[in-house]
C-alpha positions in Angstrom: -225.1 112.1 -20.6 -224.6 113.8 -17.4 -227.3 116.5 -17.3 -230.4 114.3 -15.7 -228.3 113.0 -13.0 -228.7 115.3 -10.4 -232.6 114.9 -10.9 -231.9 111.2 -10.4 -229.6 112.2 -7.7 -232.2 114.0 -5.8 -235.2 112.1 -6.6 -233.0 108.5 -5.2 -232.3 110.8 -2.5 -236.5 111.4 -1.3 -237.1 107.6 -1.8 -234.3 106.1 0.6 -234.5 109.0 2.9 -239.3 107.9 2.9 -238.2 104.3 3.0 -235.7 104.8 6.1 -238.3 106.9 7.9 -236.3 110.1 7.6 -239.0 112.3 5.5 -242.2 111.1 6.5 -245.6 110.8 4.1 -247.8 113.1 4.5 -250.6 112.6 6.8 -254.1 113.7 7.0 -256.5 114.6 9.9 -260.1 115.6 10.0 -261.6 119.3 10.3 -264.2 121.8 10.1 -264.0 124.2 7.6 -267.5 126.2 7.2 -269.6 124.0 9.5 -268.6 120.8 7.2 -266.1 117.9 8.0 -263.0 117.6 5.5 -259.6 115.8 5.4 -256.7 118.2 5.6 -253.7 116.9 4.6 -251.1 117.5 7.4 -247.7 117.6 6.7 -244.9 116.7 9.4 -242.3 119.5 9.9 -239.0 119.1 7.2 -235.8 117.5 9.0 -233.9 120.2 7.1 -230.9 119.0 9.0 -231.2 115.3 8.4 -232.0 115.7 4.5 -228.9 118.3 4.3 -227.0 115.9 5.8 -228.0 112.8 3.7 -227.6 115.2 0.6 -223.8 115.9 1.8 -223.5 111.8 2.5 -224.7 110.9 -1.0 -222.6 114.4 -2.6 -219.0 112.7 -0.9 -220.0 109.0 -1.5 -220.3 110.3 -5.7 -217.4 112.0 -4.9 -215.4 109.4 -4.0 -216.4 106.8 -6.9 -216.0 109.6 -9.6 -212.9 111.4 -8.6 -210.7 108.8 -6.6 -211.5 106.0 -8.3 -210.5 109.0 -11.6 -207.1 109.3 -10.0 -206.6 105.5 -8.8 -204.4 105.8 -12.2 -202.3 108.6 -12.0 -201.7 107.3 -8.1 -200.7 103.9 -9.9 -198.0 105.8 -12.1 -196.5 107.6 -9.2 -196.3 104.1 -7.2 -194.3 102.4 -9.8 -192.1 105.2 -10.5 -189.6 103.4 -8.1 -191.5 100.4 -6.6 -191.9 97.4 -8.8 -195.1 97.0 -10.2 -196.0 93.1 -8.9 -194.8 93.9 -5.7 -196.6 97.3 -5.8 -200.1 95.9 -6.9 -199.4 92.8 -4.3 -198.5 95.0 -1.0 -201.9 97.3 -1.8 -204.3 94.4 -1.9 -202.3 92.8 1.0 -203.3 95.5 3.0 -206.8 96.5 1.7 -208.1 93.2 0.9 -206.6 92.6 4.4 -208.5 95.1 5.8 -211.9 94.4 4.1 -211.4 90.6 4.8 -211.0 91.5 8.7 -214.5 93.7 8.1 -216.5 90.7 6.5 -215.5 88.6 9.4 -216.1 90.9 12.1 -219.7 90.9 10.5 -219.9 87.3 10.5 -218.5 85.9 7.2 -216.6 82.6 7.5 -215.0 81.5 3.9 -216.0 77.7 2.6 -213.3 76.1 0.7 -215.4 76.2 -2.7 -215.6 80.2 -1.6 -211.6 80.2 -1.6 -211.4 78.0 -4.8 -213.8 80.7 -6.5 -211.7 83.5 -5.0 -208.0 82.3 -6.7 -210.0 81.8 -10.3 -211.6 85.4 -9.8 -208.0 86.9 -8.3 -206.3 85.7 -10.7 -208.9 87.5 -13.7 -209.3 90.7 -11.7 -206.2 91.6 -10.1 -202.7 89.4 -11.0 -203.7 89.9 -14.5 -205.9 92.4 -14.6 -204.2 94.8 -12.0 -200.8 93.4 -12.5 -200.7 94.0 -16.4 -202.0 97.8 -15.5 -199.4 98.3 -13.2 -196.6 97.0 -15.6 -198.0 98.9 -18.4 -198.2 102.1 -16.4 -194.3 102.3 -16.0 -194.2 103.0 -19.8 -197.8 103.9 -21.2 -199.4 107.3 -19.8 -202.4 106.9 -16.9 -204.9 109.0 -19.0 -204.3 106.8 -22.1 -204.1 103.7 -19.3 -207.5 104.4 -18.0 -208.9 105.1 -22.0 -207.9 101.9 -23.0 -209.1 100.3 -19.9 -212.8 101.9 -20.7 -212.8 99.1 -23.8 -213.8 96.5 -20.8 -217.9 96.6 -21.5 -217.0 95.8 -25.3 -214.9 92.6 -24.1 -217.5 91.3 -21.9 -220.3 92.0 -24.9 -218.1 90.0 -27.1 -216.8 87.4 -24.4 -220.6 87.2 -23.0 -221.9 86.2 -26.7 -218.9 83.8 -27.3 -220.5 81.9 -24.2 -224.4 82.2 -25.2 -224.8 84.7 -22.4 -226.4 87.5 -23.9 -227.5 89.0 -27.5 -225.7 91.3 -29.4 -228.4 94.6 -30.4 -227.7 97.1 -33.2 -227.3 99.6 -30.6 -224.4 97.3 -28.8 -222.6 96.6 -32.3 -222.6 100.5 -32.7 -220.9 100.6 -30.0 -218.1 98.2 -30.4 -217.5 99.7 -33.8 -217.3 103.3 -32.5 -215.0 101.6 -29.4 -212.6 99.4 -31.8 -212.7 103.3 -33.7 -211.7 105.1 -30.6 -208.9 102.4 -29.9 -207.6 102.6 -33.2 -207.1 106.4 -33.0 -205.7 106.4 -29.5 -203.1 103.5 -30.3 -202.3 104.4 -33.7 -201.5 108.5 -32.7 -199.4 106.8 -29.5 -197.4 104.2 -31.9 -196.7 107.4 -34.3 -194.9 108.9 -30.8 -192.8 105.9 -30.2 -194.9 104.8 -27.0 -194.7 101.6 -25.7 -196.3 98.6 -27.8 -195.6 96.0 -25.0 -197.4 98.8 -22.4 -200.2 99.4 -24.6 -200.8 96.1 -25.6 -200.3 95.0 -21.6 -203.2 97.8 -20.7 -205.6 95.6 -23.2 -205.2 92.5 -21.9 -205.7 93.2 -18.6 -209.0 95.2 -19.9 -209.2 91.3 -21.5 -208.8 89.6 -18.5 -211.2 91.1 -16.0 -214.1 91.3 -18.7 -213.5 87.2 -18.6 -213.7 87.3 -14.9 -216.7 89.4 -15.2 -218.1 86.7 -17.3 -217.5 84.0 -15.4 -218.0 85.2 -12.3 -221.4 84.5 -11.9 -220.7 80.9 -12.4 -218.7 80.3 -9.3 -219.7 80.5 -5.2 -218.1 83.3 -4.4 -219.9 84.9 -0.9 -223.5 86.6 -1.4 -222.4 89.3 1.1 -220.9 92.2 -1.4 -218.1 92.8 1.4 -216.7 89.3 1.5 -217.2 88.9 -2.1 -214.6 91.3 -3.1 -212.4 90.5 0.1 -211.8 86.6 -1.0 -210.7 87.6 -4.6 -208.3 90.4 -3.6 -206.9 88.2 -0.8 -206.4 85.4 -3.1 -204.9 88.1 -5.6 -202.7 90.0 -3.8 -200.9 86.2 -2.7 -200.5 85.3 -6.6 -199.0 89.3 -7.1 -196.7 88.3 -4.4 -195.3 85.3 -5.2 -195.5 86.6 -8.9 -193.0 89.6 -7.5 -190.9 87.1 -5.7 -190.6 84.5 -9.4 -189.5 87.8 -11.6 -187.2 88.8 -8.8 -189.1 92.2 -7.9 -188.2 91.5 -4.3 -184.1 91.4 -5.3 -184.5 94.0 -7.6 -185.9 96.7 -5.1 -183.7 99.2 -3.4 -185.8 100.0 -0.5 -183.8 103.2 0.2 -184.2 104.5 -3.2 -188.3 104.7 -3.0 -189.4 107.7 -3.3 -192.2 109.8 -0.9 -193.9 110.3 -4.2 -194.7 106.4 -4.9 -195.2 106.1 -1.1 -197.6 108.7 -1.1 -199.3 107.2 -4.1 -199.3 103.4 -2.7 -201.3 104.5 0.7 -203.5 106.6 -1.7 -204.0 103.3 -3.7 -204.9 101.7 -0.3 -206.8 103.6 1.4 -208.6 106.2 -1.0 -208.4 104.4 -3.9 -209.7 100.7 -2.3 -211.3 101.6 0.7 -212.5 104.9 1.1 -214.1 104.2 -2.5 -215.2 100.9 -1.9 -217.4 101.6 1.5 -218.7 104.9 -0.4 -219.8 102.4 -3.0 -221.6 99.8 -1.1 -223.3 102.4 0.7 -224.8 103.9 -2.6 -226.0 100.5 -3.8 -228.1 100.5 -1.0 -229.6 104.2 -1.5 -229.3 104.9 -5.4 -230.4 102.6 -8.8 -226.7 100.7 -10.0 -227.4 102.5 -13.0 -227.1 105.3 -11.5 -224.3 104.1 -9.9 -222.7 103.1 -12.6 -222.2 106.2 -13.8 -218.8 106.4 -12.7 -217.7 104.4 -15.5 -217.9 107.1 -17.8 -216.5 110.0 -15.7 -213.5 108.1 -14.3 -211.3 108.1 -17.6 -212.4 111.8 -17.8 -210.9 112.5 -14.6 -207.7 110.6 -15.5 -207.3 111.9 -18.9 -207.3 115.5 -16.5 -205.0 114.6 -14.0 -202.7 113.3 -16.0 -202.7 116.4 -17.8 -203.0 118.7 -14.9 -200.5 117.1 -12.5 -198.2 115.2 -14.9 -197.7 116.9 -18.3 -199.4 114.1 -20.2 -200.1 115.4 -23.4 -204.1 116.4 -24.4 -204.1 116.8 -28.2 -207.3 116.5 -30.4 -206.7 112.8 -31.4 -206.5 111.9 -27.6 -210.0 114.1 -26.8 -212.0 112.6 -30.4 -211.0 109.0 -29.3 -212.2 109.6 -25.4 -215.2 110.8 -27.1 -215.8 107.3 -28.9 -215.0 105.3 -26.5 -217.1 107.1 -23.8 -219.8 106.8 -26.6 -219.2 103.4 -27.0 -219.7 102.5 -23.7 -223.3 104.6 -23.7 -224.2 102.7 -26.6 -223.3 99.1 -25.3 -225.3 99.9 -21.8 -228.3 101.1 -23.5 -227.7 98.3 -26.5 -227.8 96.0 -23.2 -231.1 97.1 -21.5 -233.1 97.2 -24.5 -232.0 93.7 -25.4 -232.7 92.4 -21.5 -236.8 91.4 -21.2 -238.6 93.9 -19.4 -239.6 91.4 -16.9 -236.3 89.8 -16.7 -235.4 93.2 -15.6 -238.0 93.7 -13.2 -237.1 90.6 -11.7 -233.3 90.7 -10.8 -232.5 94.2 -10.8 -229.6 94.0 -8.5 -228.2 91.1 -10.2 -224.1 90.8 -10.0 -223.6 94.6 -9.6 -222.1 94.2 -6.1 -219.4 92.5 -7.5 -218.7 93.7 -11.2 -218.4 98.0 -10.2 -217.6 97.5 -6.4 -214.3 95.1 -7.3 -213.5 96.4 -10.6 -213.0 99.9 -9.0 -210.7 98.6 -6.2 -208.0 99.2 -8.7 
């Protein structure tokens, strides 16, 4: 799965750096070779410095949407380890969707009322649901299982997607959500067997649930064209709802402000600025020099690198069971992606190939 990628690395590394002007075509000038005229071809000297520099750009940018949006989850379970996990969710996207809104409107975004109607139906999908169920559940369910049964996402929005005459269901995709609904049922029923959480696990799902439905209905409201204010407006609007859901379950009472810990402090301002906006520019930026399905790679190495961390940094257990259901899931998601594309018309595909993945990677990842 992994092993073309740096060809597709490299090669989406010679087109942006021709189409920006940084490597040159080659060029050709006349000469006399044996008393006859004949085109050399001439090439212009290699900006070694420029392309090693892009190459470290691109490098760093994968970087960051492989391995810190990875640990976004293990960072979430050291946050709520002793800040509640509304209020925990709702000061992070204060202060990054803060940040990014101040960004958009530096760069001349101004929000329309239909934009901010949009934003509070997509909030509340994405990240008082979505992100607050995830960082309830992580207070009892483990961050590598967390981000495995988060990975189930593509199968809700295939099945959510059909419900609502979106899209076609191919063999290739029904593989794949039987080898996911597989994967699930050996992860949940090995953690059930352990005494985990059923509330947690069940909490992780549904906010899996809820973002594949904002997914889904995104593209049905006015939310901003400009991929920045796009994912500002919802996390503003979220981050509100988180609050005031903090302040209606008495999070705000219930904290003892001298009993945080440095740990969840540390892992809050990872949350905000790694995790939210270190990952989200690195993001943007390689929408604009790589294919998003390249791109979208990350979504199969991030639960790896949670599954790892958890393991590495926080003793979560990595049995057999836990690695054979990572590998169906992770094979799910392969199958749904490439179900997807063969099921899309070519020149459907051709058309609109940038077609919602500002929004769907760049805001799902925030979390």
């Amino acid at each position: 799965m992994f092993l073309d990628q740096p060809a597709q690395i490299m090669a989406a590394i010679r087109s942006a750096m021709v189409r920006d002007g940084i490597v040159g075509r080659e060029k050709e000038k006349m000469g006399i070779i044996g008393g006859r005229p004949v085109i050399i071809p001439e090439r212009s000297p290699r900006p070694s410095l420029q392309l090693r520099a892009h190459t470290i750009k691109l490098a760093l940018a994968f970087a960051a949407i492989y391995l810190v949006w990875g640990s976004t989850y293990l960072a979430i379970r050291y946050a709520v380890e002793t800040i509640p996990p509304l209020l925990a969710a709702g000061m992070r996207h204060t202060v990054a969707g803060g940040i990014l809104l101040v960004w958009a409107w530096a760069r001349g975004f101004r929000p329309t009322r239909e934009q901010w109607l949009s934003g509070l139906v997509v909030g509340a999908l994405f990240f008082l649901i979505g992100h607050g169920s995830l960082h309830w559940a992580e207070q009892y369910v483990g961050s590598g299982l967390a981000a495995l049964l988060i990975a189930t996402e593509p199968m809700f929005i295939l099945i959510l997607g059909w419900l609502m005459g979106q899209q076609k269901i191919s063999r290739l995709s029904a593989l794949g959500l039987a080898l996911g609904v597989t994967g699930v049922a050996v992860l949940t029923g090995a953690e059930l067997t352990k005494g985990s959480s059923v509330p947690g696990l069940v909490a992780v799902l549904i906010g899996s649930l809820s973002w594949a439905a904002g997914v889904v209905v995104s593209p049905r409201l006015k939310l901003p064209t400009d991929a920045l204010a796009r994912t500002a407006a919802p996390l503003v609007c979220g981050a509100v709802m988180l609050l005031i859901a903090a302040g209606v379950t008495g999070e705000f009472q219930a904290t003892h402000w001298s009993n945080i810990s440095l740990r969840s402090v540390l892992g809050l301002v990872y949350l905000i600025t790694f995790g939210s906006i270190v990952a989200f520019t690195a993001y943007t930026w390689l929408l604009q020099q790589c294919p998003p399905t390249l791109v979208a790679t990350h979504t199969y190495a991030n639960p790896v690198v949670a599954v790892l961390l958890g393991w590495l940094l926080a003793g979560e257990p990595l049995t057999m069971r836990l690695a054979l259901a990572s590998v169906a899931i992770l094979g799910a998601i392969v199958l749904i992606r490439r179900g997807e594309r063969s099921a899309t018309p070519a020149k459907a595909t051709q058309s609109t190939p940038h077609r919602d993945t500002a929004l769907l990677p760049a805001v799902r990842r925030v979390s």
